[in-house]
N, C-alpha and C positions, 0 to 999 in steps of 0.2 A: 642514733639518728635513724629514722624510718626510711622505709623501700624507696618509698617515691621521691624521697627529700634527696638521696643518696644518687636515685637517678639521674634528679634535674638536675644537681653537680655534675655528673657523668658529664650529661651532655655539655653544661654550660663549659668546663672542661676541653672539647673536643670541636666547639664551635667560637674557643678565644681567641684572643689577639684581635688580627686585623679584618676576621670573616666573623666575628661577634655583629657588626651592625646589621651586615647584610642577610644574616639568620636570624636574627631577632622575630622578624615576624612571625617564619616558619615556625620556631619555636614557642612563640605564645600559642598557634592554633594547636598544634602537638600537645601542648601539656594543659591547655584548656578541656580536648577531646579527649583525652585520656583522665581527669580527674573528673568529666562526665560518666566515663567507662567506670572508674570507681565507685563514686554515688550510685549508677546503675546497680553495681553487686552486689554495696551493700543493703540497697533496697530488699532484693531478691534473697537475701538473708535475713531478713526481716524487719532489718530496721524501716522507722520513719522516714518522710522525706527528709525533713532538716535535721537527725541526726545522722541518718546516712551521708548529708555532705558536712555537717559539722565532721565525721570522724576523715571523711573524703581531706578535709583543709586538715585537720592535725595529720595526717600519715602524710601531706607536701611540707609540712614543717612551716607551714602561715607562710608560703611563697606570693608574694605580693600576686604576681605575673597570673598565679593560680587561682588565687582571692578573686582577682577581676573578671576572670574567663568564666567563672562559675556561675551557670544561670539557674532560675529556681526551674527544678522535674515538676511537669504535667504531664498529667495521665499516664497511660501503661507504660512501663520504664523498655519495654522490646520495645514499642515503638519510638519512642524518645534514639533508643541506640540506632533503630532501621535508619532514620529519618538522621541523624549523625552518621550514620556511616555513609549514606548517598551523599551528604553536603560534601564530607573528609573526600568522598570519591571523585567528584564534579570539580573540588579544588584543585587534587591532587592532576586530574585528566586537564585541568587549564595549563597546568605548569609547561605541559607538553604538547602542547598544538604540534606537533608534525604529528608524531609517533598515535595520536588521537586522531587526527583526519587521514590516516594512511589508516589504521584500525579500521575505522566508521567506512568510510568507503569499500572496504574491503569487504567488509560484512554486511552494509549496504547493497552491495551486488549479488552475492550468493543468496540473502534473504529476499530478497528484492524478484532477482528469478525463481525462486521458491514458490514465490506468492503465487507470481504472475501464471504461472507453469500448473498451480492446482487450483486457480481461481477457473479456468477452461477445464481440467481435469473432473470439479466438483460439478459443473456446470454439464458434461456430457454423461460421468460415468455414474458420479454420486448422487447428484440433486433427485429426488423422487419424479416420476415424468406425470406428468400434467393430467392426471386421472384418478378416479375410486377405485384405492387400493389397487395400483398398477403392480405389484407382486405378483395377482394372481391372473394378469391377462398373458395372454401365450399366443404365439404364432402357429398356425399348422397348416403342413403342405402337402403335397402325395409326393409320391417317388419311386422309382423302379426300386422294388424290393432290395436291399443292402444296397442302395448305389445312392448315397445320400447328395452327391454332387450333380444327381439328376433332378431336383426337386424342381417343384410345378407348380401351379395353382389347383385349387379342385374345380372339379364341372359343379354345375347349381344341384342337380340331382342326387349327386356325393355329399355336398352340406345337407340336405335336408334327410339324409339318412344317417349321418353323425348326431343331428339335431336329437334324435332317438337316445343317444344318449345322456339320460337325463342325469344318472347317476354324476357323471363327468362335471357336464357344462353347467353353469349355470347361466350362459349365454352365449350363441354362437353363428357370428353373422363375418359378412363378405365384403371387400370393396375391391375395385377397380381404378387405377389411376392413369390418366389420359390426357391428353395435350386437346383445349377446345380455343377456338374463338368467337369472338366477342365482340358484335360487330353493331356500328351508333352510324349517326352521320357520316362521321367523319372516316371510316372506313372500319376495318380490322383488325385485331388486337390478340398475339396468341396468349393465352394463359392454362394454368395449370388447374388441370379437375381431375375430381374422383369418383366415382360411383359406386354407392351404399348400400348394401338392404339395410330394408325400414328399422328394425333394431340397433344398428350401429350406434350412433349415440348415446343411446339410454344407456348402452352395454360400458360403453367409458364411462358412463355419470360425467355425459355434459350435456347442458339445457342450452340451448340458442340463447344468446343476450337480448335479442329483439323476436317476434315470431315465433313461432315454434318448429316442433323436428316433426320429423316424415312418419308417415303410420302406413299400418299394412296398404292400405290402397292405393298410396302413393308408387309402390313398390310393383307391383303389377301390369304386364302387358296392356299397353291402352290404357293406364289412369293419366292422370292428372300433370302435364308437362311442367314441374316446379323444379325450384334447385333452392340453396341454402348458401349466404354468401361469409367468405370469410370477414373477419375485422379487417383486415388489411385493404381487402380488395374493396367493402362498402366505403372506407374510408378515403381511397384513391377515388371511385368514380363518382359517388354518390356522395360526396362532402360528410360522410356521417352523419346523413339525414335520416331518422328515426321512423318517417313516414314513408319511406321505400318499402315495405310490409305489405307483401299484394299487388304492386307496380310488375312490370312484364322486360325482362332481359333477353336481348334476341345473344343466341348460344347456336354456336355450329347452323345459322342458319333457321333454326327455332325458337319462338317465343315459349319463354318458361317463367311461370309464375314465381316469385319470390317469397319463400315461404318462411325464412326466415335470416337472422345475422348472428353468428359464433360468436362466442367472448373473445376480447384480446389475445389474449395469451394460450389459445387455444391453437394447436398445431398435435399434427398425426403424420410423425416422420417419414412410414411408410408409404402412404400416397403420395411425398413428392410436395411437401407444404402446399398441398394444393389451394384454390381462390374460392373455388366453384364447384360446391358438392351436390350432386345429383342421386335421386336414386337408380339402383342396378336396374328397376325392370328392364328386359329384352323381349322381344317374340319370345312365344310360347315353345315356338320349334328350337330357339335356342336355349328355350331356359330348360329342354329337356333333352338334350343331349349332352351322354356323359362322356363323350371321345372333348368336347368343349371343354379345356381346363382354363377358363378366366378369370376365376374369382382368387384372391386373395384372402385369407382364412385367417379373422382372429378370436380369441373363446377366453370366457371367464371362466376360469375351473372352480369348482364349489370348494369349499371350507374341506380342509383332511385330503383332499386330493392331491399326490404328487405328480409331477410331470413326467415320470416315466411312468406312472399309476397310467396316464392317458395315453400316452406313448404305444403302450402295450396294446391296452384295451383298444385302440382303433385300428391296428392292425390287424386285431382279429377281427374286425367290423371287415377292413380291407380283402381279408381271407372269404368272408361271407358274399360279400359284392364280387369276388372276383369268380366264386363260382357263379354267383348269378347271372353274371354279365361279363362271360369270359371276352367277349370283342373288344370292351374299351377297359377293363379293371384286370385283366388276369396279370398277375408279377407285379402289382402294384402295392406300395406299403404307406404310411403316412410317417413324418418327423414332426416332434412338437416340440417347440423353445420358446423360452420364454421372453414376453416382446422388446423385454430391455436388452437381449443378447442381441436381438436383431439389428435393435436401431443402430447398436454401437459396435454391430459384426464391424472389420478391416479399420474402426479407428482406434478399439479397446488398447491391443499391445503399443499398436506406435505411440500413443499417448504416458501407456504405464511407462515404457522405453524411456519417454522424455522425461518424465516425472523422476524418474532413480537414475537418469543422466544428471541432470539438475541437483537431486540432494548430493552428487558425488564431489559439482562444485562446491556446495557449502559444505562439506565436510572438506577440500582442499583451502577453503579461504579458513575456517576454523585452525586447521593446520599453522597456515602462516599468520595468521593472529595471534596462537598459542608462543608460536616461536617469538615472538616479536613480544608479546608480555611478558617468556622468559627471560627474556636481552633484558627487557626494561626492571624486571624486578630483581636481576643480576646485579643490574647499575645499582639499584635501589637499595642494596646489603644496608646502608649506614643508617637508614630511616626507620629501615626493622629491625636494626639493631637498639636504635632508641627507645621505640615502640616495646623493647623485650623487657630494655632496663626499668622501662617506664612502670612492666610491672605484669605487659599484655601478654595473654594466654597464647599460646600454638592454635586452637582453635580461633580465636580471638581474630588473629591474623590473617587465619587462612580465609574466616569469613568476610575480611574487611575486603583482601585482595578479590575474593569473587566477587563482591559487592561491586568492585571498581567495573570488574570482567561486565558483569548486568549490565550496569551505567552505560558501557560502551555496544553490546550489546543490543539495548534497547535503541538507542541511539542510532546503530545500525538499522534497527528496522522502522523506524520512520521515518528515514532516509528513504529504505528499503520498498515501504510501504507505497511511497509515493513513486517512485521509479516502476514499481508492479502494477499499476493504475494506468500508467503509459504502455505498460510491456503486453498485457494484456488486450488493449486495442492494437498491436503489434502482431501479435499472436493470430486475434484474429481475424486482421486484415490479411496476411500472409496464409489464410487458408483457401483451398482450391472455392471456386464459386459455387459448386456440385457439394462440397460440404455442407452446403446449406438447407439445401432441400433434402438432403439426408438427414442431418443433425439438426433443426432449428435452434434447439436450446444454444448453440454457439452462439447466438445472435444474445443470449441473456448472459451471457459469460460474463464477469465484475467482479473485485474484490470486497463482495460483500462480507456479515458480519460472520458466516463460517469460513471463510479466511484469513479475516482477521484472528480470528480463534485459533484458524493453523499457524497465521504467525505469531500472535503469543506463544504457542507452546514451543515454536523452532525457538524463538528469541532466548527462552530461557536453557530452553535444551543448549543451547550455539554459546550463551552466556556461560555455563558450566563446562562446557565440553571443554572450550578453551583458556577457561581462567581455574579448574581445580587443581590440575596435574600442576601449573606453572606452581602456585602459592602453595600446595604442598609443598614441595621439595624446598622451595626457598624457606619457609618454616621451621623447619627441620634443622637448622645451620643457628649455630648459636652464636648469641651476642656478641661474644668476646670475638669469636672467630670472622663474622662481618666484621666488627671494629677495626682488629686488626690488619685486614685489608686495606687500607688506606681508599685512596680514591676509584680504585677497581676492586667488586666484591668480589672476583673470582669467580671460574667456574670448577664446580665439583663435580664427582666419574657423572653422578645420576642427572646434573642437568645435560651434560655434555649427551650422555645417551638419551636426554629424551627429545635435545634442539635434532640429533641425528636421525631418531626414530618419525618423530615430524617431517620433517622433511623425506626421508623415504614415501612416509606415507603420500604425500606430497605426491613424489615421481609415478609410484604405481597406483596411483587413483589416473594422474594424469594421462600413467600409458593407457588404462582403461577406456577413456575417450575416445583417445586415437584412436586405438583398434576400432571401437567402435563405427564411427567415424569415418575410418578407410575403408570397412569391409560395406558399410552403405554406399561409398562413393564409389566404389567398386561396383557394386551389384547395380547402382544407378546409368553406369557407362555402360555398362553388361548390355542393362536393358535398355539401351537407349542406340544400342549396335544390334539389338535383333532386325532382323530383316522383316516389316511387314506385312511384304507380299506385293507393295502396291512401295509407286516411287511417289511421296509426299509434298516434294521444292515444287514451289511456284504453284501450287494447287488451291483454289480460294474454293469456299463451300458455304452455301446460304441454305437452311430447308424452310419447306413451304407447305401451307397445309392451305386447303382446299373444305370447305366447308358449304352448309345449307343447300338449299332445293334445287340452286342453282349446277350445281354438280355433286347431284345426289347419284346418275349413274356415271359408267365406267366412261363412256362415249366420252361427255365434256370434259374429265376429266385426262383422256388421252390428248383430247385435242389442246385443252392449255396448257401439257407439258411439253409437247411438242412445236406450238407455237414460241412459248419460253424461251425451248433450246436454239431454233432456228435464233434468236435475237442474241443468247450468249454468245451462239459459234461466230455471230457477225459484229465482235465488241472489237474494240483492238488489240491485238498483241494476244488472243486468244487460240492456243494452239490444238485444242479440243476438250469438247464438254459430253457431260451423260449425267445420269441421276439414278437414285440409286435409293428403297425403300428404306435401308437404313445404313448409315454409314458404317466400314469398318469401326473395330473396339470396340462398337456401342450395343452389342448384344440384339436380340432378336428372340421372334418366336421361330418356332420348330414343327416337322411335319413329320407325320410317319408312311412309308412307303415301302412297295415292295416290286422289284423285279419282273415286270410284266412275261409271262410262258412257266416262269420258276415256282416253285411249290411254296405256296404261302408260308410264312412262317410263322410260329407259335406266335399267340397273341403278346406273350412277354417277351418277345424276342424281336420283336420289329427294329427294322434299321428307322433310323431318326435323322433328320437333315435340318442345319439352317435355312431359312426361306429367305429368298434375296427378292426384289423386283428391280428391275435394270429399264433404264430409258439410253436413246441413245448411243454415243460412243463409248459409253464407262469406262468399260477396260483400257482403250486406246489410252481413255481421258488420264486414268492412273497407272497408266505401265503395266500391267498384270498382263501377263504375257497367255496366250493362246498355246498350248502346249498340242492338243489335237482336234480337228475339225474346225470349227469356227463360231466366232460370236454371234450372239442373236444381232439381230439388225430388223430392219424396216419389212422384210419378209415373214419375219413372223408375229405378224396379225393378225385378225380374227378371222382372216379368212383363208388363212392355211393351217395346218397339223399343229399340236401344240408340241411345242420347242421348251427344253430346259439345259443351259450351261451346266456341268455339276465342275465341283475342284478336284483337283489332282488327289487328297485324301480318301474323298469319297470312291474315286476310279478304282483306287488301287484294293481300295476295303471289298469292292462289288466284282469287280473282273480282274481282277491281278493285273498280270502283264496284258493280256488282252486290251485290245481297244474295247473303248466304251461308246464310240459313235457308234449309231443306232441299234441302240441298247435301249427299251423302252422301259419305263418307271409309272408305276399306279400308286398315286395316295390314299388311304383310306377313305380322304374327307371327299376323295372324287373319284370314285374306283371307275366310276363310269366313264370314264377316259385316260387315255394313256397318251402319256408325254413323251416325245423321242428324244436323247440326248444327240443334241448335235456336234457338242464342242464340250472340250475340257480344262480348263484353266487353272491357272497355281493357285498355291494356296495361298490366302488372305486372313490374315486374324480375323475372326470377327466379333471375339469376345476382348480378353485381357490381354495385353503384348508379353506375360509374361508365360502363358499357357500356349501348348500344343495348337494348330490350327482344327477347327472342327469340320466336318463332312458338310459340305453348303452346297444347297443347289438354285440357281439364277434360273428366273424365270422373266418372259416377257409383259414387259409393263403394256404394250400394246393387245396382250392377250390375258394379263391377270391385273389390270388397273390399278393403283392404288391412290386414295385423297390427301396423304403425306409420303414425300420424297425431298430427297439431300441432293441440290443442284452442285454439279462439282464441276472447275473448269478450269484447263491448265494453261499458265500464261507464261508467256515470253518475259514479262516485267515485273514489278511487286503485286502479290497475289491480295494484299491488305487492301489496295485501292481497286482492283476489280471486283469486289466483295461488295461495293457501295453502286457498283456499277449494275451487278447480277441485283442487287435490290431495288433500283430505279427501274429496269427491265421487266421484275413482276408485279409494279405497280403501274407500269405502263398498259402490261396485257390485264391488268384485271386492278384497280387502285384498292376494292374489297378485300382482299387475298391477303392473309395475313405472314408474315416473315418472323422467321427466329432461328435463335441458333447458330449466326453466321459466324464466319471466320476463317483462316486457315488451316490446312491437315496439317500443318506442323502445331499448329495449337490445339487441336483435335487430341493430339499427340502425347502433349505434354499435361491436358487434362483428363486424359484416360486416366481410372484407378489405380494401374499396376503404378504409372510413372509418380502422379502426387505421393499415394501414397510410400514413396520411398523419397523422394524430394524435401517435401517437407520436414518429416523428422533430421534427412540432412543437412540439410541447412542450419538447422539448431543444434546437433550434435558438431556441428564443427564449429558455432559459436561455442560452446561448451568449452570444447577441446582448447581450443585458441584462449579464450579466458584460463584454464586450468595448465596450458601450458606457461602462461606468462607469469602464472602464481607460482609457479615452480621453480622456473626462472629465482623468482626476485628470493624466494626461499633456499637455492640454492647459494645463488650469492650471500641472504644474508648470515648462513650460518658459516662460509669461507671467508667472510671479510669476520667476522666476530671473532671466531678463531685467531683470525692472524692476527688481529689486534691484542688478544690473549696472550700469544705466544711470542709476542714483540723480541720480550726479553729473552727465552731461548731462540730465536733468530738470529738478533743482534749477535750470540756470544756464537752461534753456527757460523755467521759470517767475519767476526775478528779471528774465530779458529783459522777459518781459511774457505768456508764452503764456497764455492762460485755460482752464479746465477741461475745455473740451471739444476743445482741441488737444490736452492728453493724452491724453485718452481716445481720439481718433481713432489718436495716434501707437501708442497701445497696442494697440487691437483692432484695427489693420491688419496689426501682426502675427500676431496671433493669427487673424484671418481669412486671411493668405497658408496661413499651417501646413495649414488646417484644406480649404481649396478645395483647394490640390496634395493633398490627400488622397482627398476627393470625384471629382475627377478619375480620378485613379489609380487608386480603388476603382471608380467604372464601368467601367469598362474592364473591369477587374478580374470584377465580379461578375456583367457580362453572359456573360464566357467562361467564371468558374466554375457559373453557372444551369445550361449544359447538360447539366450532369452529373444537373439536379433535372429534367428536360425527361418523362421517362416515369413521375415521381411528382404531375403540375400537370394538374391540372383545371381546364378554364374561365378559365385564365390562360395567358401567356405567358411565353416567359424574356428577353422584350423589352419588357415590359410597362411603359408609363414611370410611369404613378402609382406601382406598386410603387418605380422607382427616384426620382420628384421624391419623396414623402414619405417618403424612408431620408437622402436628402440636405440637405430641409428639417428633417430633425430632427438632424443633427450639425450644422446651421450654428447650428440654436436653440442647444443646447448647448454647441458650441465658443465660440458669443457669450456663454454663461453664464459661462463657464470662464475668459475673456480679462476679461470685466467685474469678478467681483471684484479681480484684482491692478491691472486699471485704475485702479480705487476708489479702491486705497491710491496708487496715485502719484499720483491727482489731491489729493490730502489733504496730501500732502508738502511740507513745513517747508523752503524754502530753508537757511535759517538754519542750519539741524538738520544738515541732508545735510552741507552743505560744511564745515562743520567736523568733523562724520566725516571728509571725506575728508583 
């Protein structure tokens, strides 16, 4: 009697009596698919098609069941079997609707934030940015010799002597990015601009979609008042009407020719997405002074040049110009980076951070998939037992069960795919609004088709990871010995160790979250309890900018801030108002000065100050306390001494313990007068909340004017709804006068850099963690509940011995606590070496920090006892009686 003839009796055998009808089916597909598999090999050995199944039916012994299931092979016989084993897999995955939709959603989820998670990834770090050959464009800045944290912009006179070298660049031009408005009938409008020299453009290789770009004359003192508008902005004001080419846009006050309109998709993260690009020219007197560091500096470097090639080489430029011009260049150096580092300086690591927090879920949901096709193909001994007799190879097998793995798998991800399409706009809704004009490409973030490319290759990677290991080991186990089995295939040492080692893997991925996770929530409370400097509650703040002929000088501009404030201080519930050049956190320019009577000091050695301008009550307005002498106030105008507040930093860096009241101060850019320190005040961030405060020095808005300040004013009531109020007030005094920026200092706050950027990645790392704890969860229970259903029958005969309640229970959560500690373990380790990677985003915390790591470990032990106790439950409940006559 032949193999396969001798099989089908096996089976038919083993599937008689009263369970013969209700296998019947399963049985014809079985031995249908498997005398396919037949025919297949002996194709592949040489035969014909129709002797290969002529010898297929003699070796079933003319099995009728066999005869009928046989179809006639077309085409390549690998594909004939591919295309069978996906049908055998889709059958076999209906049988089990749970253990399939617990699968698919599972992997569904991990694949799904995969996506979503490098769809924004590909989109900020990877995508190529929006120019010719953006590789070779580079940023460059000056800087006090070795103090790279002091960087600058260059003066025009420094570009044009970089310009020299030719060797280097093969282009190397300037902008400036600036807040203008934009004013019609209907009033004022603030938007975003930049200012160009004339080669910019060309220097990206982009051409204006309508009009053309700016040439040298454009660029010079006294030419030609024109600008260049973006896609966005022609399309908001001027309908995307193509005949605006030559039309006249009044800007700050000026009519400016329209000289041309940007392609869509055209953005230069640097300036701030700006609307409204103008060229640099300035007077001549500014465009030649080199103490002027305005311009922002980007260059094409030529073919074969490296970046520290230029790096070098303009330092020694720097060397040259500083003996030339030891007043404004001496101790000065230059940095060059390249302008993809730039755009994506302080989102690079947060983003990589989420991206290998994310794969660490899908490597935990792989986990509990793994686990869960081992359970399932444990159950399944009898099937591959038939499948052995049948005839089917150990390879044979192993490929069928990965095949199923794929099936589900794929399955997973377009489920997956479609969840990441939602997650994605998620993603990046959930990012700060200042993201934007740093990043625009956020705004093109999509699960396009290089993501889908990343999710095929996860899909199969995720399909193998967790369907080889299960179907080897089940492979391996012979026929007779699943047979023998009866209706439980048993589990043997090597599954047992691999459902344990999953599931470890499991906990110490998941503590790795945690950690993570706590040590940001950490660092986020950290920095959210720094002090400062300034009391925030109840504070509402609106800034205003002041444009055109009409307050071209200082005068009109004192008298409408002063106007202004008189109407805020008389709003209701208003407990005092000031204004302020530019808000705390939000950075500033800088002045250099010296010690009026004091011996100058070396040109590279100048003290350097934040530059404030103050109106009003400021200080009172925000709490900043007067430490010695007193606040500028209404006295110092233009028709007394010039007055300067400095902070409590600066005091102590200048005159130690000495008082600093009248202690006069000369700027370079005005040596021709000296300024008395009247008063000294605390210190106030005025850059990042996570850095040191800087040396600042306030000056009088009534003696140094400025056309933009940040109206601030503190109230008795909700500061939200005085913010609507402070806006109807500056279109009272002037309806022209354009507003932005408003809001409260607590939101002020929370959209400073230091805080987003630690916020956001938190929030998704603790989604992370919460998703990865609960996969751990369901993986610890379900290798305790599997177990005990395994070990029924040694229970049973524990508890007619005599054992009592709480011996099971020990026997049970001993296990489950082995599982869950070799995990803990593993995860420290673990997540102490992945923390470093979080070490430049942790404030006030460490990445050795142990409460962070006992409370991530004391909460999987709670848990894992949670998880071991309920199937404890059931075995302590467990019927001797009951069991062993099961078995």
């Amino acid at each position: 009697m032949s193999r396969l003839r001798a099989a089908a009796l096996r089976v038919a055998g083993i599937f008689g009596g009263r369970r013969a009808a209700a296998a019947d089916a399963d049985l014809r597909e079985e031995l249908a698919y498997h005398l396919e598999l037949a025919t297949a090999e002996n194709m592949r050995n040489g035969m014909s098609p129709s002797e290969a199944r002529r010898q297929a039916l003699l070796a079933s012994g003319g099995l009728t069941i066999a005869a009928e299931a046989v179809r006639e092979q077309r085409g390549l016989p690998w594909v004939d079997t591919l295309v069978g084993d996906v049908r055998y897999a889709v059958r076999t995955l209906r049988r089990s609707p749970t253990f399939t939709v617990v699968a698919v959603l599972t992997l569904a989820l991990g694949i799904g934030a995969n996506t979503a998670i490098f769809s924004v990834v590909n989109a900020v770090l990877f995508r190529p940015l929006p120019y010719v050959r953006p590789d070779r464009l580079v940023n460059i800045w000056e800087t006090r010799r070795g103090e790279v944290a002091t960087r600058s912009g260059a003066s025009y006179p420094d570009l044009l002597d970089w310009r020299r070298e030719r060797s280097l660049f093969a282009a190397l031009e300037g902008y400036d990015e600036t807040n203008l408005t934009v004013s019609d009938a209907d009033g004022g409008a603030m938007v975003r601009g930049a200012r160009v020299t004339a080669g910019f453009f060309a220097m990206l290789g982009v051409a204006p979609r309508y009009g053309r770009s700016f040439d040298r004359n454009d660029d010079v003192s006294g030419g030609t008042p024109t600008v260049i508008l973006s896609h966005g902005f022609w399309t908001r004001q001027f309908a995307a009407d193509p005949a605006v080419i030559g039309k006249t846009l009044r800007v700050d006050g000026s009519l400016l020719e329209i000289r041309g309109v940007l392609p869509p998709k055209f953005n230069f993260p640097p300036a701030g997405d700006a609307d409204l690009w103008m060229p640099a020219g300035r007077s001549d007197a500014v465009r030649a002074q080199r103490s002027n560091r305005w311009l922002n500096v980007v260059g094409r470097l030529r073919d074969g040049v490296t970046v520290e090639q230029a790096r070098d080489r303009l330092n020694d430029v720097m060397r040259v110009l500083a003996s030339e011009y030891p007043e404004t260049n001496d101790g000065r150096g230059a940095v060059v980076t390249p302008l993809r580092d730039e755009i994506t300086a302080g989102v690079e690591q947060p983003l990589l951070v989420l991206f290998g927090a994310v794969g660490i879920v899908l490597l935990i949901a792989c986990a509990n998939v793994a686990s869960l096709v081992l359970t399932r193909s444990i159950e399944r001994g009898r099937e591959i037992a038939i499948r052995s007799a049948l005839g089917a190879a150990r390879a044979r097998i192993v490929r069928q069960l990965v095949t199923e793995s794929l099936v589900l798998a794929l399955a997973g991800a377009i489920l997956g795919t479609w969840l990441a399409v939602g997650g994605v706009h998620l993603l990046v809704n959930a990012m700060p609004p200042g993201m934007f004009e740093r990043i625009p490409s956020l705004r093109n973030a999509s699960v396009d088709l290089t993501a889908l490319v990343f999710t095929l290759v996860v899909t199969i990677g995720t399909g193998l990871v967790f369907g080889f290991a299960p179907a080897l080991l089940m492979s391996r186990r012979s026929a007779a010995e699943l047979l023998r089995s009866g209706s439980r295939a048993g589990v043997g040492k090597a599954q047992r160790r691999l459902r344990d080692a999953l599931v470890t893997a499991e906990i110490a991925l998941t503590l790795v979250l945690l950690v993570g996770a706590t040590l940001m929530g950490h660092s986020l409370i950290a920095l959210l309890r720094v002090d400062p400097g300034f009391a925030a509650e109840r504070v509402a703040t609106v800034r205003v900018a002041l444009a055109g002929p009409v307050y071209a000088d200082g005068a009109r501009q004192q008298r409408f801030f002063e106007e202004l404030l008189e109407r805020v201080r008389a709003l209701p519930g208003v407990e005092g108002s000031g204004a302020i050049s530019n808000l705390p956190l939000q950075g500033g320019g800088s002045g250099a000065f010296r010690i009026d009577g004091a011996p100058p000091p070396p040109a590279g050695a100048r003290p350097e100050a934040t530059m404030r301008s103050v109106a009003g009550d400021y200080f009172s307005a925000l709490r900043i306390p007067v430490t010695q002498g007193r606040p500028l106030g209404t006295r110092d105008d233009h028709t007394g001494a010039y007055a300067v507040v400095i902070n409590s930093s600066l005091a102590r860096r200048l005159f130690g313990a000495r008082s600093a009241v009248g202690e006069r101060l000369r700027f370079f850019e005005r040596s021709d007068s000296a300024w008395t320190i009247v008063g000294v005040v605390g210190d106030v961030k005025t850059g990042r909340l996570d850095q040191p405060a800087v040396p600042t020095i306030y000056s009088s808005h009534l003696q140094l004017p400025e056309n933009r300040m940040s109206i601030v004013a503190r109230t008795s009531g909700d500061p939200a709804s005085l913010v609507a109020a402070i806006r109807h007030e500056v279109h009272e005094v002037d309806p022209s006068v354009a507003v932005f920026s408003s809001g409260t200092m607590n939101e002020q706050i929370a959209r400073s850099p230091a805080v987003y950027a630690r916020r956001y990645p938190l929030v998704l790392l603790g989604a992370f963690a919460v998703t990865a704890l609960l996969l751990a969860i369901s993986g610890v229970y379900g290798v305790i509940a599997y177990a005990v259903t395994q070990r029924a029958r040694e229970i049973a005969i524990r508890i007619a011995l005599g054992a009592g309640a709480r011996d099971v229970l020990a026997l049970v959560m001993a296990a489950g606590f082995r599982v869950v500690g070799a995990g803990i373990v593993i995860g420290t380790v673990t997540a102490f070496l992945a923390a470093r990677t979080l070490s430049s985003l942790l404030y006030g915390v460490t990445v050795a920090d142990r409460t962070t790591y006992g409370a991530a470990a004391l909460l999987l032990m709670v848990v894992g006892a949670i998880a071991s106790y309920l199937p404890a439950r059931r075995a302590m409940r467990l019927d001797p009686a009951i069991a062993l006559r099961g078995e």
